[in-house]
mmCIF file of the C-alpha atoms, coordinates in Angstrom:
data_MODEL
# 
_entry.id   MODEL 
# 
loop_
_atom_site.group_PDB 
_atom_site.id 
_atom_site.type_symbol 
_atom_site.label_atom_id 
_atom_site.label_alt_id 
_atom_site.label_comp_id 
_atom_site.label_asym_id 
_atom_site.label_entity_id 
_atom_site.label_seq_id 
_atom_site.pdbx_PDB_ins_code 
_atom_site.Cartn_x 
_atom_site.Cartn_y 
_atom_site.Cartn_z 
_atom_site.occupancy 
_atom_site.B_iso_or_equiv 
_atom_site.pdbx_formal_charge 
_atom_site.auth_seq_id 
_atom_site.auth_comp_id 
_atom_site.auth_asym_id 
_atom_site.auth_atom_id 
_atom_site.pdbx_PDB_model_num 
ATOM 1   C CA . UNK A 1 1   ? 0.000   0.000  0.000   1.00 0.00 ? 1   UNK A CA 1 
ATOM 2   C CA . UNK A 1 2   ? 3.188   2.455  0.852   1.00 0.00 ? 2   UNK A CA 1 
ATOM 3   C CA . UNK A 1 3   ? 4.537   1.690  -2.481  1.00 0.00 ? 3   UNK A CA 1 
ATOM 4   C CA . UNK A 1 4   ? 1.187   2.562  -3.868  1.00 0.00 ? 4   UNK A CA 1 
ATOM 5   C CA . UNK A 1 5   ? 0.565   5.651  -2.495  1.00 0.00 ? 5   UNK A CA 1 
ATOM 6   C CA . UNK A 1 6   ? 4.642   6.789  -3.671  1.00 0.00 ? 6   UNK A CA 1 
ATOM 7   C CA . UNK A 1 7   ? 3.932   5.194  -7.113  1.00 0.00 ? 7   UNK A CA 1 
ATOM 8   C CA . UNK A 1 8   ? 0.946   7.659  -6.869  1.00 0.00 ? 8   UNK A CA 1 
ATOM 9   C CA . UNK A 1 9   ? 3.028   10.886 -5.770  1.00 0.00 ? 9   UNK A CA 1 
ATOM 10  C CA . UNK A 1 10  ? 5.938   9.946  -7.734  1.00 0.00 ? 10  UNK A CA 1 
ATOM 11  C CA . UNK A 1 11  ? 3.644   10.132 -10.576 1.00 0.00 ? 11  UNK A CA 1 
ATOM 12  C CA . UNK A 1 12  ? 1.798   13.205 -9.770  1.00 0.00 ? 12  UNK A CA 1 
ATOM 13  C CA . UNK A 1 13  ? 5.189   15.349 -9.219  1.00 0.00 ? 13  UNK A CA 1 
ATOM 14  C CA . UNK A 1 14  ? 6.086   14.167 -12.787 1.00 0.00 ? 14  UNK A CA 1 
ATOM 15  C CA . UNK A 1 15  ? 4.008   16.524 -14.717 1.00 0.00 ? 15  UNK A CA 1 
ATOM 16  C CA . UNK A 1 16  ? 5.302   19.260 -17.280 1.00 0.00 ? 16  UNK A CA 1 
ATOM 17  C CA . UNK A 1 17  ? 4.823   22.778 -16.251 1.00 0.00 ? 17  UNK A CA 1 
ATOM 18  C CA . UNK A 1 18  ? 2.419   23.501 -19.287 1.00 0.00 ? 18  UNK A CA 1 
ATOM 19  C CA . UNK A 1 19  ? 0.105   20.768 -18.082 1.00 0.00 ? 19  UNK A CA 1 
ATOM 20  C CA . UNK A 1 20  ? 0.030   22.124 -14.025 1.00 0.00 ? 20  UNK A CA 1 
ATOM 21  C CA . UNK A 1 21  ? -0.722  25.725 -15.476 1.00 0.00 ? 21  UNK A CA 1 
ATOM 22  C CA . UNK A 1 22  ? -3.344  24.401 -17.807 1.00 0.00 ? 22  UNK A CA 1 
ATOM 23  C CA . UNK A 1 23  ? -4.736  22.204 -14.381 1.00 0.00 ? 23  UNK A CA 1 
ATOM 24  C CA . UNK A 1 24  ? -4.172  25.354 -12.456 1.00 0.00 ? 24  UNK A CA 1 
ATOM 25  C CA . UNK A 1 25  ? -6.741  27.462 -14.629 1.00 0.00 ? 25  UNK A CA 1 
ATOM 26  C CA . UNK A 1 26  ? -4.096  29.021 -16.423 1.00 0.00 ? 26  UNK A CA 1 
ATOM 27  C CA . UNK A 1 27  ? -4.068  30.499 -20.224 1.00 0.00 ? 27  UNK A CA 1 
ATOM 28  C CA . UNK A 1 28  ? -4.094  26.823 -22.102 1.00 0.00 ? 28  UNK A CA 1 
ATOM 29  C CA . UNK A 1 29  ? -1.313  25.887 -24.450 1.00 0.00 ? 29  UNK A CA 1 
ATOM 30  C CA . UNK A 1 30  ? -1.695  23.003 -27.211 1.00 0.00 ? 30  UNK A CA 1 
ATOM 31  C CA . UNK A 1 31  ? -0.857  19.698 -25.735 1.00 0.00 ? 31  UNK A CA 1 
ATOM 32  C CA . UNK A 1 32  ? 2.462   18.593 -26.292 1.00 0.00 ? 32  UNK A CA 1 
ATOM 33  C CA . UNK A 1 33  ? 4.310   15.191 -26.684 1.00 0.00 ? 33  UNK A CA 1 
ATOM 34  C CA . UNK A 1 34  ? 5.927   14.409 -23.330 1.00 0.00 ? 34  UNK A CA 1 
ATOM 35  C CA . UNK A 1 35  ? 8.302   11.541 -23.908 1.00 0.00 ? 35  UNK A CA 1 
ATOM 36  C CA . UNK A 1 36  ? 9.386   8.590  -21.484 1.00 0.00 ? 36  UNK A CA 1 
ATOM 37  C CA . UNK A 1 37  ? 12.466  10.009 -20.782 1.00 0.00 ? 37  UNK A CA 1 
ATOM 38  C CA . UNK A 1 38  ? 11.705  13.483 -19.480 1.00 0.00 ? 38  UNK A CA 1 
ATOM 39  C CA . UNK A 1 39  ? 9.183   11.862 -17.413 1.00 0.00 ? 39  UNK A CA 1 
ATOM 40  C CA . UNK A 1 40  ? 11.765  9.547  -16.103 1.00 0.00 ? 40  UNK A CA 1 
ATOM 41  C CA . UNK A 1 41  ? 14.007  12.587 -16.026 1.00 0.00 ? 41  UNK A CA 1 
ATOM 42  C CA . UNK A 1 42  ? 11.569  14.565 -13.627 1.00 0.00 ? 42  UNK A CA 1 
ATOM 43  C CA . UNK A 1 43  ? 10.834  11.716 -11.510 1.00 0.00 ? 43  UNK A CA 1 
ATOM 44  C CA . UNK A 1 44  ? 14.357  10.834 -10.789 1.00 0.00 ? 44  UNK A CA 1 
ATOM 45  C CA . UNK A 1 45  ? 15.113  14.682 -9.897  1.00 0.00 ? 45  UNK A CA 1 
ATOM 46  C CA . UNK A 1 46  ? 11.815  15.136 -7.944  1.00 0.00 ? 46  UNK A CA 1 
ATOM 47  C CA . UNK A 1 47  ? 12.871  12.125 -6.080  1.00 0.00 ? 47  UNK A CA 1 
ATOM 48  C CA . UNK A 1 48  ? 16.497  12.940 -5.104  1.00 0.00 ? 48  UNK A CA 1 
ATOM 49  C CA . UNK A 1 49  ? 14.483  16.741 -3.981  1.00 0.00 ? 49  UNK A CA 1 
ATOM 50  C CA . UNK A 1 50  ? 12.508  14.404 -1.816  1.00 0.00 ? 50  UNK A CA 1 
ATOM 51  C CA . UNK A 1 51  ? 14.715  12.376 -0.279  1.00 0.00 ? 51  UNK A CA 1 
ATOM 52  C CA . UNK A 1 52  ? 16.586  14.717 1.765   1.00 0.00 ? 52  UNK A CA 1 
ATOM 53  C CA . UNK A 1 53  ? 18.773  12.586 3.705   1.00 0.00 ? 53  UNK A CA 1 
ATOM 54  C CA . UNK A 1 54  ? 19.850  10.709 0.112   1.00 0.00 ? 54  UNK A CA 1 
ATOM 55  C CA . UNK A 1 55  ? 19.779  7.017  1.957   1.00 0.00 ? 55  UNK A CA 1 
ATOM 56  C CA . UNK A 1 56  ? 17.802  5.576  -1.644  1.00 0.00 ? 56  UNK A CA 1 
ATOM 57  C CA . UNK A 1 57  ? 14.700  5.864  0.480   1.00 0.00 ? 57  UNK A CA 1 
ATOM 58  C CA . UNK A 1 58  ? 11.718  8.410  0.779   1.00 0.00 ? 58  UNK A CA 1 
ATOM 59  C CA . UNK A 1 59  ? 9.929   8.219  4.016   1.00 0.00 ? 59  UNK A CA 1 
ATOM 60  C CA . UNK A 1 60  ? 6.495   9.420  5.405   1.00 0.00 ? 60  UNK A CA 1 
ATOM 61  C CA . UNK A 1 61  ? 9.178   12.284 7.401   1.00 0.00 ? 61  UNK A CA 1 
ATOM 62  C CA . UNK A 1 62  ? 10.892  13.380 4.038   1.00 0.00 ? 62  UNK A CA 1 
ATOM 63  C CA . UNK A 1 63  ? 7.133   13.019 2.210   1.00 0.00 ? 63  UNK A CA 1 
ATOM 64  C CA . UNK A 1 64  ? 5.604   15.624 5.005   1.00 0.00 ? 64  UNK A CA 1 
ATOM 65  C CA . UNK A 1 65  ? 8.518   17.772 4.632   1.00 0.00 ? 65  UNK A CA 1 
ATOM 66  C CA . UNK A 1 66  ? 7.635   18.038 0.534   1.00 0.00 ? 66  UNK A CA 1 
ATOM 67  C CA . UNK A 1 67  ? 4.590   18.696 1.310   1.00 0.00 ? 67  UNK A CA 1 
ATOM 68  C CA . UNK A 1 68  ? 4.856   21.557 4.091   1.00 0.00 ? 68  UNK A CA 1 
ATOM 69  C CA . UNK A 1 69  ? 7.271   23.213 1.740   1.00 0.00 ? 69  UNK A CA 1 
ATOM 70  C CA . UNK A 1 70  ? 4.658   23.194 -0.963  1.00 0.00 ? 70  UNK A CA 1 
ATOM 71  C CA . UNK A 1 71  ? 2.033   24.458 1.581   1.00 0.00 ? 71  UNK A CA 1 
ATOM 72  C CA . UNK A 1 72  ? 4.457   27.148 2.563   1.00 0.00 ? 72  UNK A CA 1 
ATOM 73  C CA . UNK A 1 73  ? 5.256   28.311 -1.026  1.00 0.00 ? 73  UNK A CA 1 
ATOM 74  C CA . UNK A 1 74  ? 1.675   28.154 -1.813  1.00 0.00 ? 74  UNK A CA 1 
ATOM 75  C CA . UNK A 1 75  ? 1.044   30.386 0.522   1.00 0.00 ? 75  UNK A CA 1 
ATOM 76  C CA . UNK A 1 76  ? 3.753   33.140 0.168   1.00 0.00 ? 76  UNK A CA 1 
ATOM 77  C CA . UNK A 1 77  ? 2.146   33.374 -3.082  1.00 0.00 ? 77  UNK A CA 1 
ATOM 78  C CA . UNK A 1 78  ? -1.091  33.826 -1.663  1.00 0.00 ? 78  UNK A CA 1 
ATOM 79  C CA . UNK A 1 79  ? 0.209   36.242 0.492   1.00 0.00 ? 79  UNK A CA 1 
ATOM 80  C CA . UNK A 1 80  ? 1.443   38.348 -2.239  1.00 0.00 ? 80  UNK A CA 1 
ATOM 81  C CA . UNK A 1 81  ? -1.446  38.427 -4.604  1.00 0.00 ? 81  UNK A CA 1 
ATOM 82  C CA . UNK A 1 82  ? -2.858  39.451 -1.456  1.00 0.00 ? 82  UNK A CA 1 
ATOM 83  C CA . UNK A 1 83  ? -1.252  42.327 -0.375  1.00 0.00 ? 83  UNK A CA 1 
ATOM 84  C CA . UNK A 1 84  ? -1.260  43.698 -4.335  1.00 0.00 ? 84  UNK A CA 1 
ATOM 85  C CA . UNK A 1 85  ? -5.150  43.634 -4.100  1.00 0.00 ? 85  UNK A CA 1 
ATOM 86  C CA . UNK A 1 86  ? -4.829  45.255 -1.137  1.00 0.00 ? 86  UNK A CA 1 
ATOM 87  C CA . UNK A 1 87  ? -2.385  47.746 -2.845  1.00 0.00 ? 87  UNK A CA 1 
ATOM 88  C CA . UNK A 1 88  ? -4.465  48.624 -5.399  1.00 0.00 ? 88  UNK A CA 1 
ATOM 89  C CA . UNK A 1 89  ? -7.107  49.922 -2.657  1.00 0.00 ? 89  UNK A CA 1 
ATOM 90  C CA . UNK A 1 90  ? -5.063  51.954 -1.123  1.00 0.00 ? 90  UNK A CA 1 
ATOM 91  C CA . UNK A 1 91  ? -4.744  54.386 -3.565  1.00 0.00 ? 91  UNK A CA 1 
ATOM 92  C CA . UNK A 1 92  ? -3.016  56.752 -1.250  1.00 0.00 ? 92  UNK A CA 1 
ATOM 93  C CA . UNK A 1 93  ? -0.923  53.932 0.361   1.00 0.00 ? 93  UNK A CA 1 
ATOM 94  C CA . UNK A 1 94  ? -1.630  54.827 4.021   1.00 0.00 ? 94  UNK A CA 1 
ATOM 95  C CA . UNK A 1 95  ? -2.040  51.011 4.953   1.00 0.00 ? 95  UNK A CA 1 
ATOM 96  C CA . UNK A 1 96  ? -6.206  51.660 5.285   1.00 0.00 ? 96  UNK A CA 1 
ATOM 97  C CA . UNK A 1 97  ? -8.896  51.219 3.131   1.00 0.00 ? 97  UNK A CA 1 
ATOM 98  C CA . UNK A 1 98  ? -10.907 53.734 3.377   1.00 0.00 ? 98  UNK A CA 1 
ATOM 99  C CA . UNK A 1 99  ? -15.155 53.467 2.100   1.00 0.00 ? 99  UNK A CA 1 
ATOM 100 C CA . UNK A 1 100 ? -13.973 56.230 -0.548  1.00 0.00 ? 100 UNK A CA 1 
ATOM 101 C CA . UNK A 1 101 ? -10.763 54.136 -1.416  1.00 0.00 ? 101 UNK A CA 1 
ATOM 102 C CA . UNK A 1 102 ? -12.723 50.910 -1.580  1.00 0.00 ? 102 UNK A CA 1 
ATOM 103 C CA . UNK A 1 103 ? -16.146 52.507 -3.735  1.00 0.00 ? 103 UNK A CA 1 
ATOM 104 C CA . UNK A 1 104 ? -13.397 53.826 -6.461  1.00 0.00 ? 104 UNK A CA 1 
ATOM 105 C CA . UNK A 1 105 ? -11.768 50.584 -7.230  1.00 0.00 ? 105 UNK A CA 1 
ATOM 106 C CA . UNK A 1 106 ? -14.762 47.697 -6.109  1.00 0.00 ? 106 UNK A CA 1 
ATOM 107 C CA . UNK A 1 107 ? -17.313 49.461 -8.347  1.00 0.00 ? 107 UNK A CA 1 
ATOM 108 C CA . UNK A 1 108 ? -20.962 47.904 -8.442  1.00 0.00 ? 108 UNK A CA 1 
ATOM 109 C CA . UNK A 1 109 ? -21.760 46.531 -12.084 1.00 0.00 ? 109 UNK A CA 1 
ATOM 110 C CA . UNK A 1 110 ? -24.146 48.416 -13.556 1.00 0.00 ? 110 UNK A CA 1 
ATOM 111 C CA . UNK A 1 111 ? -27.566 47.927 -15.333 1.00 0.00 ? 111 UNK A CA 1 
ATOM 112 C CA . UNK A 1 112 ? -28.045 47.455 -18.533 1.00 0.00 ? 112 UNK A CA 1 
ATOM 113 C CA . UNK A 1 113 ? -31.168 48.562 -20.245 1.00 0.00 ? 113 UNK A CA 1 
ATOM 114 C CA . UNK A 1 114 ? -34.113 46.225 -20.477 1.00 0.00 ? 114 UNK A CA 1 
ATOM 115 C CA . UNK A 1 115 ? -34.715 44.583 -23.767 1.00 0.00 ? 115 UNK A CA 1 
ATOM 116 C CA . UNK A 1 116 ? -37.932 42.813 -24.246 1.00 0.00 ? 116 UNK A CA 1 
ATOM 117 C CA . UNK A 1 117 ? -37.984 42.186 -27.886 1.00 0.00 ? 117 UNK A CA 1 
ATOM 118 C CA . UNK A 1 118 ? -36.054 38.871 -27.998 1.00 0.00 ? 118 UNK A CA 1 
ATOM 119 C CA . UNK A 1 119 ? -38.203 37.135 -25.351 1.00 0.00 ? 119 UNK A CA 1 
ATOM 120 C CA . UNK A 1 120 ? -41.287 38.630 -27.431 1.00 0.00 ? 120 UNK A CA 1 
ATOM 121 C CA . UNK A 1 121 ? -39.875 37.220 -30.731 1.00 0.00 ? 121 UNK A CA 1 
ATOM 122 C CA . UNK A 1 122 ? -39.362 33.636 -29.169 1.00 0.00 ? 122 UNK A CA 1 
ATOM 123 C CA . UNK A 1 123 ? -42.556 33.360 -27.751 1.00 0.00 ? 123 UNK A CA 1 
ATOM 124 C CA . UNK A 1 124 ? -45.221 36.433 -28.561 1.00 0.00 ? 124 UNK A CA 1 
ATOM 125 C CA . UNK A 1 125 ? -46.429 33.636 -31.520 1.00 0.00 ? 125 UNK A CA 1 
ATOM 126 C CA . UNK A 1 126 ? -49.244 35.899 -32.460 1.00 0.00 ? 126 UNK A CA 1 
ATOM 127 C CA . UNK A 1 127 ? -47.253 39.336 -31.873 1.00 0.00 ? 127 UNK A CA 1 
ATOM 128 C CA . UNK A 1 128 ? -49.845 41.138 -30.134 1.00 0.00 ? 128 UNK A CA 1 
ATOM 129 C CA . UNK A 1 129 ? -47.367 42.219 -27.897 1.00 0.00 ? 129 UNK A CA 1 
ATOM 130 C CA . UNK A 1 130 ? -48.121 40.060 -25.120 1.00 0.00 ? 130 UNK A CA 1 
ATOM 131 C CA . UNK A 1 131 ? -47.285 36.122 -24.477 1.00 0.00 ? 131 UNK A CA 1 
ATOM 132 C CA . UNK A 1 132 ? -50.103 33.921 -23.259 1.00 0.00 ? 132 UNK A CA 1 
ATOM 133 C CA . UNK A 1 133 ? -49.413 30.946 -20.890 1.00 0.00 ? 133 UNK A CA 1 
ATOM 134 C CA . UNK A 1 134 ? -50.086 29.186 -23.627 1.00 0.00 ? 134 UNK A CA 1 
ATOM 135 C CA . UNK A 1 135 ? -47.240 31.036 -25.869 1.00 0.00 ? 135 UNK A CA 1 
ATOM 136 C CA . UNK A 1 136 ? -44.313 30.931 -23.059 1.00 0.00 ? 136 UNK A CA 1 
ATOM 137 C CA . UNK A 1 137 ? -44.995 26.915 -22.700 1.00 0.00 ? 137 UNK A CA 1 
ATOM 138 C CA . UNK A 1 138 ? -45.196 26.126 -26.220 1.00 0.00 ? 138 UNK A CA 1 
ATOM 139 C CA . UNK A 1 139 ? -41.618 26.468 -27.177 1.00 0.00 ? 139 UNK A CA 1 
ATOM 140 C CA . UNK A 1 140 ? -40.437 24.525 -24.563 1.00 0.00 ? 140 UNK A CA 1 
ATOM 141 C CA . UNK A 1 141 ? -43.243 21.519 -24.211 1.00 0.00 ? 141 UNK A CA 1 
ATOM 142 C CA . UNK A 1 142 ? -42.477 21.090 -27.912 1.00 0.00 ? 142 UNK A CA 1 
ATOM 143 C CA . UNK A 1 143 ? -39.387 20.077 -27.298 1.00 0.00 ? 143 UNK A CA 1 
ATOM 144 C CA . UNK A 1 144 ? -40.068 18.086 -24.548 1.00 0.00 ? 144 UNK A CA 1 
ATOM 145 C CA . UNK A 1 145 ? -42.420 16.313 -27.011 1.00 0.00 ? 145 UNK A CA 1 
ATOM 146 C CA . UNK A 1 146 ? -39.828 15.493 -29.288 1.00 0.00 ? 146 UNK A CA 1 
ATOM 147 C CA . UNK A 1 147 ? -37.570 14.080 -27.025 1.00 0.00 ? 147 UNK A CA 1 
ATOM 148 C CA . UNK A 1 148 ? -39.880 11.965 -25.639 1.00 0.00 ? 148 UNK A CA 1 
ATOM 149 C CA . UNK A 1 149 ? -39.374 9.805  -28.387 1.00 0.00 ? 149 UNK A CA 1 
ATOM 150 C CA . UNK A 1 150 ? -41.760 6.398  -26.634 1.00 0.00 ? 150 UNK A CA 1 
ATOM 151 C CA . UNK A 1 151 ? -44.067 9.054  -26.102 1.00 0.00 ? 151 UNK A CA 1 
ATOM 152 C CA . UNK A 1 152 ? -45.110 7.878  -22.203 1.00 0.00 ? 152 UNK A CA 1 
ATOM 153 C CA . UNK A 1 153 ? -44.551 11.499 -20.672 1.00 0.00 ? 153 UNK A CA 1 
ATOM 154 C CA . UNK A 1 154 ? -41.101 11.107 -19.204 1.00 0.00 ? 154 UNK A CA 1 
ATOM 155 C CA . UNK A 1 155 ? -37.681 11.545 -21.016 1.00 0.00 ? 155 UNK A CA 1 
ATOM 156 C CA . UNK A 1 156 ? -35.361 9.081  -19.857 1.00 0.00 ? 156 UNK A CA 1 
ATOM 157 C CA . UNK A 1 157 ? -31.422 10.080 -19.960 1.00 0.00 ? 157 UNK A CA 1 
ATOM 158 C CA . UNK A 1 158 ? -31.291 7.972  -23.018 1.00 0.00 ? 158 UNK A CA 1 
ATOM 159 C CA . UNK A 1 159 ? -33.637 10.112 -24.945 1.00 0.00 ? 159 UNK A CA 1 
ATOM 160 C CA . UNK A 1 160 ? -32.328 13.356 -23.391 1.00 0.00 ? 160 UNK A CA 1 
ATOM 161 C CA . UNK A 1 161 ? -28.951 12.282 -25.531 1.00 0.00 ? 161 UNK A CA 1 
ATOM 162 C CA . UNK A 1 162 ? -30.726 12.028 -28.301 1.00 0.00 ? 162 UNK A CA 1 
ATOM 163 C CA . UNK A 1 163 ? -30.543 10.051 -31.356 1.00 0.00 ? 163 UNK A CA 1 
ATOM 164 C CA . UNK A 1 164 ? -26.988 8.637  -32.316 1.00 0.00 ? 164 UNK A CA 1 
ATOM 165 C CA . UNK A 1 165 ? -25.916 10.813 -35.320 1.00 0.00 ? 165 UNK A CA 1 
ATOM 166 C CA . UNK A 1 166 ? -26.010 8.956  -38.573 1.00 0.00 ? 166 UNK A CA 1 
ATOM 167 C CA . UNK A 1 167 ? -22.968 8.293  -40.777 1.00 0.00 ? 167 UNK A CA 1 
ATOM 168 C CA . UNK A 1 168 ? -21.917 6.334  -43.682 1.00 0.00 ? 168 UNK A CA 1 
ATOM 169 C CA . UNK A 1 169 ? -18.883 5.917  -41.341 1.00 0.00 ? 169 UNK A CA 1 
ATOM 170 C CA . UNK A 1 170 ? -17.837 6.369  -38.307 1.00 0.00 ? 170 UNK A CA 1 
ATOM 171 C CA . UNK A 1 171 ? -14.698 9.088  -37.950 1.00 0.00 ? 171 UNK A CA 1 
ATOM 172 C CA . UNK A 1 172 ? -11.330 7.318  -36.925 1.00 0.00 ? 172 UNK A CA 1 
ATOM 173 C CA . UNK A 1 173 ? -11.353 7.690  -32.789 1.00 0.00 ? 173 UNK A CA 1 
ATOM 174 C CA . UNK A 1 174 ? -9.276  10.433 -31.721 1.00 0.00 ? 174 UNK A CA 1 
ATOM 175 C CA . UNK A 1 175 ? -6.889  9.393  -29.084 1.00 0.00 ? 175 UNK A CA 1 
ATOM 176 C CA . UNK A 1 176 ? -7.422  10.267 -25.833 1.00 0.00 ? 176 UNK A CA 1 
ATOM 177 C CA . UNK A 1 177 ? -5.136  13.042 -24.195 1.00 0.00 ? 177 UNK A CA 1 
ATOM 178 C CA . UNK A 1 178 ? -2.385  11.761 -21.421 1.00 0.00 ? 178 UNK A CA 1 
ATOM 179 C CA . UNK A 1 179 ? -4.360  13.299 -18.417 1.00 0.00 ? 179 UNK A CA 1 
ATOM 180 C CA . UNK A 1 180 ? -1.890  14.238 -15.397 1.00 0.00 ? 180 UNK A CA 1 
ATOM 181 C CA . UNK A 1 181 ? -2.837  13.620 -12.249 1.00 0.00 ? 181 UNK A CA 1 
ATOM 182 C CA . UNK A 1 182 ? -2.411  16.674 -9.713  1.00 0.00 ? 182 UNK A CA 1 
ATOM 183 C CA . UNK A 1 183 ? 1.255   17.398 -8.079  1.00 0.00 ? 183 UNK A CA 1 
ATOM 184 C CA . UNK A 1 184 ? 3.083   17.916 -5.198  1.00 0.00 ? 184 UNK A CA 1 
ATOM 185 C CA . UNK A 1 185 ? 4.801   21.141 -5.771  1.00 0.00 ? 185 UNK A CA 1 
ATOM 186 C CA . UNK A 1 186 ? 8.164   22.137 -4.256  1.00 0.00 ? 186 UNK A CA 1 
# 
């Protein structure tokens, strides 16, 4: 089970930097080829980072150590996207926010101007200007009728799909992308 959960973490601290920014909600680049050696590479020098005392051997000790360090880097860099929000408050950089400092920079979306002609052109059927009961359930209890396709008043998950699309045949598969699993950062 040890060997498990390392297999696991080795694995995990193997990922490219592209691939933990793209994880990490960050712009996304094209996927690129990763080959067996870099990921041999950057498990053989994430392991010799983890095993501090460089016995051959990474215990739970040198596993928690990894990991606080992570924590600890995580959250310097919390810290100072933190205190550059807070920066950008201050506008006269006296340490306080005041209500004036915070109105001028957290402004309040505003409203835009209410538009009813596209809800009247989906549903006002007879364009009197108004939509019936009748007129704002139509549209959508049409649907629902042709998705019910056994017609008994329900629509199953299979229906909800939808009909499988029809070809003359099939497009080649396209090959699944190498999915990372998430890191241990240093």
């Amino acid at each position: 089970m040890k060997f498990m959960r390392f297999a696991a973490l080795a694995l995990a601290t193997a990922i490219p930097a592209s691939a933990m920014a793209a994880q990490s909600g960050a712009k996304e680049e094209a996927p690129k080829a990763v080959t067996r050696a870099e990921i041999s590479d950057k498990l053989d020098a994430d392991y010799a980072d983890m095993d501090a005392d460089k016995d051959g051997k990474v215990t739970a000790a040198e596993i928690d150590a990894r990991l606080v360090k992570s924590a600890e880097a995580k959250i310097e860099e919390y810290k100072k996207e933190r205190d550059a929000a807070f920066a950008k408050l201050d506008l006269n950089g006296d340490g306080n926010i005041s209500r004036t400092e915070f109105d001028e920079k957290a402004k309040l979306p505003t409203m835009k101007q209410p538009d009813a002609a596209p809800f009247l052109a989906r549903f006002d059927v007879n364009k009197d200007g108004a939509i019936t009961l009748e007129e704002f359930r139509g549209p959508t209890l049409a649907n629902f009728a042709k998705l019910d396709v056994n017609k008994d008043g329900t629509i199953s998950p299979a229906e909800a799909e939808g009909p499988p699309a029809k070809t003359a045949a099939a497009p080649p598969a396209k090959k699944p992308a190498f999915k990372n699993t998430p890191s241990i950062s240093r």
